[in-house]
N, C-alpha and C positions, 0 to 999 in steps of 0.2 A: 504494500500500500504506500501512499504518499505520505512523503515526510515533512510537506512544504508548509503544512500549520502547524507540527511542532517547530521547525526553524523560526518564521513568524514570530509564533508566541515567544522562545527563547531568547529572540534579538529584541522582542520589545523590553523584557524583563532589564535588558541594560540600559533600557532607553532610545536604542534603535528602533525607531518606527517607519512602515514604509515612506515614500516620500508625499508630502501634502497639495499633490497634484491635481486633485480632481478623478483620478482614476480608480479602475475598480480593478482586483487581481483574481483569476478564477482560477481555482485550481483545485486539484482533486480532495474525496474524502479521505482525511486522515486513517479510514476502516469503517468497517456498515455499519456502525452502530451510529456515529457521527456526522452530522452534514450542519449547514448553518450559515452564518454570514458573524463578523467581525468587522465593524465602522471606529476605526481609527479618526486621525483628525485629517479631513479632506483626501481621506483612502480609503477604499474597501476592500475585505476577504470574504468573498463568495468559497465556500469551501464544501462540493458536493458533486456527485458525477454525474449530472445534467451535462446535456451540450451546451460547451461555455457560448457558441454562437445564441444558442436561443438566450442566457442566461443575460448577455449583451443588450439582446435583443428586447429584450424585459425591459432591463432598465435606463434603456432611452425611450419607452413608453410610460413610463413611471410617469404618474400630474403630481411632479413634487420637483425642487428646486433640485439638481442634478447631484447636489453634494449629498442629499439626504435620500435618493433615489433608492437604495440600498436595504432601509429600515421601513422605506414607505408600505403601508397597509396592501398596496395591490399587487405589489411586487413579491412580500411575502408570502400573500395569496396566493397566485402563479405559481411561486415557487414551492407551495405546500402542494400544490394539486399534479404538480408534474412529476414530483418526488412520492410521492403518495404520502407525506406526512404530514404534523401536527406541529403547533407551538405552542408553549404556555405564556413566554411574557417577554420581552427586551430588556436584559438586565445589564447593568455597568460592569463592568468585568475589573478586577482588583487583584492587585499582586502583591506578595510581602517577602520579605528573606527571610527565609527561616531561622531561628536562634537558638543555641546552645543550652546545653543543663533542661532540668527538667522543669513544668510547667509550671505555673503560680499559683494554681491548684489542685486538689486533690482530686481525681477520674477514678470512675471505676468502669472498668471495660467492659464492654456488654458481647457476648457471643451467642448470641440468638439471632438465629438467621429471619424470626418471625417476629422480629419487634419491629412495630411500624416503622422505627427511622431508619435500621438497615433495610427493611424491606425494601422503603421507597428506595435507599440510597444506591441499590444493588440494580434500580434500574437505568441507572445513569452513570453509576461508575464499576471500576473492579478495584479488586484487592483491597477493599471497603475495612473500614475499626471503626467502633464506634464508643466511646466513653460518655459517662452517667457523671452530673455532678450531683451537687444537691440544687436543684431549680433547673436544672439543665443537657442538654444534651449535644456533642461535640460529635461530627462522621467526617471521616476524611476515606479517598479513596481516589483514583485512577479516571479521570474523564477524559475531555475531547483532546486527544493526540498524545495520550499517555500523562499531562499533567496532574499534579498533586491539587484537589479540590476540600476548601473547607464548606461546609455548613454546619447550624449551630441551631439550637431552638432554647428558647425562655421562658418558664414558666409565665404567667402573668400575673401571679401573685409577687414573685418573687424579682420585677423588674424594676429597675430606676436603682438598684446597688452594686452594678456595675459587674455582673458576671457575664454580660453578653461581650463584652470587652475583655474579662480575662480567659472566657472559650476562644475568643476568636484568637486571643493570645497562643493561649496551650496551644493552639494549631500549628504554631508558628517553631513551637518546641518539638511537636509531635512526629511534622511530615518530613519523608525524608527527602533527601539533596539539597539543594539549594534557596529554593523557592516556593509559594503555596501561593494558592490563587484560590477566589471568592467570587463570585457574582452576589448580587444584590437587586432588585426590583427598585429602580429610581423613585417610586413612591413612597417605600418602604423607608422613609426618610429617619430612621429610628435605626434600622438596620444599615444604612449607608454612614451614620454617624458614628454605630459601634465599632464598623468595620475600619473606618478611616481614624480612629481615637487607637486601636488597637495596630495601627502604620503601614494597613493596606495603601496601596496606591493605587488612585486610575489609570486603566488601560485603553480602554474600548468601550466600545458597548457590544453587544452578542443577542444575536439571533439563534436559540439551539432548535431545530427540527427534529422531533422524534418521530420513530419511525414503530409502527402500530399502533 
């Protein structure tokens, strides 16, 4: 399979982003589990094995300003229905360096394959872990092109004392090589605060297509 969206992802991580041209780059699925799009600032990564000519060809029909052509509602349409798949949301895409020594809080590792957060989380990554705080819950695992993905969830009793800030931390402790990456829902203005207090960084925004 293509390696050209783990290279991508990897060069943005040092802050090499494509160039801010206007242009859009198509190139194949990183593996069938994965297709999507990635909007950089004044670049796109169409990342899916549609023919890049129709894929083009989409998005100079797009009725949206050319730069945003990419994320526009009819475009992803199109390109769910071509693909034969689904989307759940357009989320900001975030990166951090992972950090040394152990967490700042205490986990306890869940290995249940039938607990709702692995459950979910096994459909979108592999080589899935998933830790138990007290209020909380921490999955990291394998997503689009082999990177290290965090998600987290918070009780709602037990929010505003700052434990969604030291899961999204632990992550940082937890994953392994280099780097761990987060998405967040731009609305989710709660979640993009934890994640950014905890030294994620913007990347992107992301389009992920699932397929079934």
């Amino acid at each position: 399979m293509s390696n050209e969206v783990a290279r991508i992802l990897a060069a943005a991580t040092r802050g090499e982003f494509p160039p801010p041209d206007g242009s859009t780059t198509v190139v194949p699925q990183p593996n069938p589990r994965d297709a999507g799009v990635l909007a950089f600032t004044a670049h796109s990564v169409v990342f899916t094995d549609a023919d890049p000519e129709w894929v083009r060809a989409e998005l100079a029909a797009a009725s949206s300003d050319p730069l945003a052509a990419s994320m526009n509602p009819g475009f992803l349409y199109a390109l769910m229905a071509r693909t034969g798949r689904h989307m759940n949301t357009i989320d900001l895409l975030t990166v951090a360096d992972t950090l040394p020594g152990p967490p700042p809080l205490e986990l306890r590792e869940i290995d249940d394959p039938t607990h709702p957060r692995v459950a979910r989380a096994l459909k979108f990554r592999d080589e899935v872990r998933v830790w138990a705080a007290d209020g909380g819950v921490l999955a990291l695992g394998r997503g689009v092109a082999g990177r290290w993905e965090a998600a987290i969830e918070v009780d709602e009793e037990v929010r505003h004392r700052g434990l969604g800030r030291a899961l999204a931390t632990a992550a940082r402790h937890l994953a392994p090589g280099e780097v761990v990456w987060a998405q967040q829902s731009p609305g989710n203005a709660r979640s993009v605060r934890v994640f950014q207090a905890a030294g994620y960084r913007p990347v992107a925004s992301e389009a992920l297509l699932v397929a079934g």
